[in-house]
N, C-alpha and C positions, 0 to 999 in steps of 0.2 A: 755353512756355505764356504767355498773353496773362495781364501782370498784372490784378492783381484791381482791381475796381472799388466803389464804398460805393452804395448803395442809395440817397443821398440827392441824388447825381452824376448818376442817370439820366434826369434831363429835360434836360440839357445836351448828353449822350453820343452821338453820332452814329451807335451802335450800335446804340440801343433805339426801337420806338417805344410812343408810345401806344393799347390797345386802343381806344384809342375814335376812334380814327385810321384804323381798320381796318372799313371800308364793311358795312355789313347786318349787322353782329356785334352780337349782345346778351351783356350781361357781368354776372354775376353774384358776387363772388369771394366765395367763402363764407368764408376765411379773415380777409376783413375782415368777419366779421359770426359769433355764435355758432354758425353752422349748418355746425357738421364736429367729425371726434372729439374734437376738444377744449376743446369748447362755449364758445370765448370768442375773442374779436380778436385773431388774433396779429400782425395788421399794422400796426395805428394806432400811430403815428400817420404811417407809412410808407406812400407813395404805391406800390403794385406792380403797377398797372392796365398792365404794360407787357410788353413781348417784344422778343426781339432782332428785327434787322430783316430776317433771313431767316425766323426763324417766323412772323411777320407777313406776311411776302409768302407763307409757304404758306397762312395763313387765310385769304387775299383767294383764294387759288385753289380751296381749299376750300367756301369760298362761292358761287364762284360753280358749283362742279360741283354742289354741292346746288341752287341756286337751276333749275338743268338738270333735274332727276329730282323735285322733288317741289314744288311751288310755297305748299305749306301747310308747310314747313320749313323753320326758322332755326337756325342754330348758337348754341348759347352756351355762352362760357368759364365756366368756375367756379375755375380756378385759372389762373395763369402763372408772372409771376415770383415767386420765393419766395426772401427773401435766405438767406445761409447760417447766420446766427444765429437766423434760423426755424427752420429747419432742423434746426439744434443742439438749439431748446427741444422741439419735437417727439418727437428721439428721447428725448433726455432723461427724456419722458413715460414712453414706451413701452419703454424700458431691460430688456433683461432678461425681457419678455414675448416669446413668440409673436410680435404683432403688428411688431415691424421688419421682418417680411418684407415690409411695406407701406411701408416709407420704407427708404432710399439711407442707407448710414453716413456722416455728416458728415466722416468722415477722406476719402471719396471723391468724394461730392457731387452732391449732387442733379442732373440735368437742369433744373430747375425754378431751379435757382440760377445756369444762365447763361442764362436764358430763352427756352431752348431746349424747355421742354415746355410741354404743354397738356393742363390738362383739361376734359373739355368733353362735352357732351349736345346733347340736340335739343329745340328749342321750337316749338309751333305759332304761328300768327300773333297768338292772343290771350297768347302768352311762359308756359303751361301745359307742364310737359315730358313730352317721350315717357316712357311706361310704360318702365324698361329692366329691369324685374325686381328690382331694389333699388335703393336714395337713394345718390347719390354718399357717396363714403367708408363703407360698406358695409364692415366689415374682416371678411365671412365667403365661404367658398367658393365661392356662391353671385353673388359679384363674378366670380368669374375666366372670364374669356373661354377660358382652358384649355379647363374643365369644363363648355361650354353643354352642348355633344352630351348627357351624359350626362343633366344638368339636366333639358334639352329631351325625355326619351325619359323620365323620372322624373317628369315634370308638374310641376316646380319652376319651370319656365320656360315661358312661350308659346310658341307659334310668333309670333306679334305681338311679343312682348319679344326675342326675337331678331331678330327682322326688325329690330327697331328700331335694335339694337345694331350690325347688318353694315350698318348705311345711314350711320349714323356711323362706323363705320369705313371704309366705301369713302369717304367725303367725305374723313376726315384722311390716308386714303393718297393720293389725289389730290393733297393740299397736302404731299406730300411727308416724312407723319408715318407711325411706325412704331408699331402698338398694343403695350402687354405683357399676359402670359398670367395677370395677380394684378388686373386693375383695370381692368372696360368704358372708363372715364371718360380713362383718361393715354396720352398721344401724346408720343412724343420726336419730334424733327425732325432728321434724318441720325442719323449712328452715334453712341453713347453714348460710347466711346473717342476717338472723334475732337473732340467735344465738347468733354470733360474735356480733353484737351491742346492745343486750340489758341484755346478763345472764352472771354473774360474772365465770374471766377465774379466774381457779387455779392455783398458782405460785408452 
């Protein structure tokens, strides 16, 4: 495994780049800003606007397959890197509840902590987000891409808010990201295992 890296190294690092580096992308990161479960900055005063330099090259391709199929659709990040002492205060929070099914146990390690994931939604040209059925971090069933089907046939869901959701997912598969079955929003980039043992985590 590729030694670990500090979070404050990554504008130097030849491995990462900067999202704002990465053409037609709007960036929103709500973990530097109160707007996620845990109503407060967990980043500041920590720069994490970044990705490694292969999920960045799949959100360049991402972009531009969306920019192909719908021309009033922009991507935007809402999460990426997230070092691993985020991480930690996170579960920390959530210890013991229900809710870790939503977070990676810091003994393993996030995607997010080798900046290998993405989370992310769809914006119209005025940066308004698609309807997707619930607010990013959303920690109810009602997230999971598992369960649209049943959602969708229960009137929980649109056919619009699903539409919306499979357009975002055919754009992060295009860039070579893989959805999971607990959260419309999170794109890993290649396999999780492989991830974990071979690309440097962020401290």
């Amino acid at each position: 495994m590729t030694s670990p890296v500090r979070c404050e190294t990554i504008p130097s690092h030849h491995d990462f780049r900067p999202l704002a580096g990465v053409a037609n992308l709007q960036v929103d990161l709500r973990y530097a800003s109160v707007a996620n479960f845990m109503g407060r900055d967990m980043y500041s005063p920590l720069d994490c606007a970044w990705a490694h330099r292969d999920a960045a090259d799949g959100l360049t391709r991402a972009i531009e397959w969306l920019a192909r199929q719908r021309r009033d659709a922009r991507l935007c990040v809402l999460d990426a890197l997230r070092p691993q002492r985020v991480q930690e205060a996170m579960w920390a929070a959530l210890d013991g509840t229900p809710l870790t099914q939503y977070l990676a146990p810091p003994a393993i390690g996030s995607i997010h902590s080798f900046g290998m994931a993405i989370d992310a939604t769809l914006v119209d040209a005025d940066g308004q987000e698609f309807d997707m059925g619930t607010s990013f971090d959303d920690m109810t069933e009602l997230s999971h891409p598992a369960l649209e089907v049943g959602f969708l046939d229960a009137g929980a869901l649109t056919a619009e808010q699903l539409g919306n959701r499979h357009l975002l997912r055919d754009a992060m598969r295009r860039g070579g990201f893989n959805g999971i079955g607990t959260e419309w929003w999170h794109f890993d980039h290649g396999d999780r295992a492989l991830v974990r043992a071979t690309y440097a985590r962020v401290l």
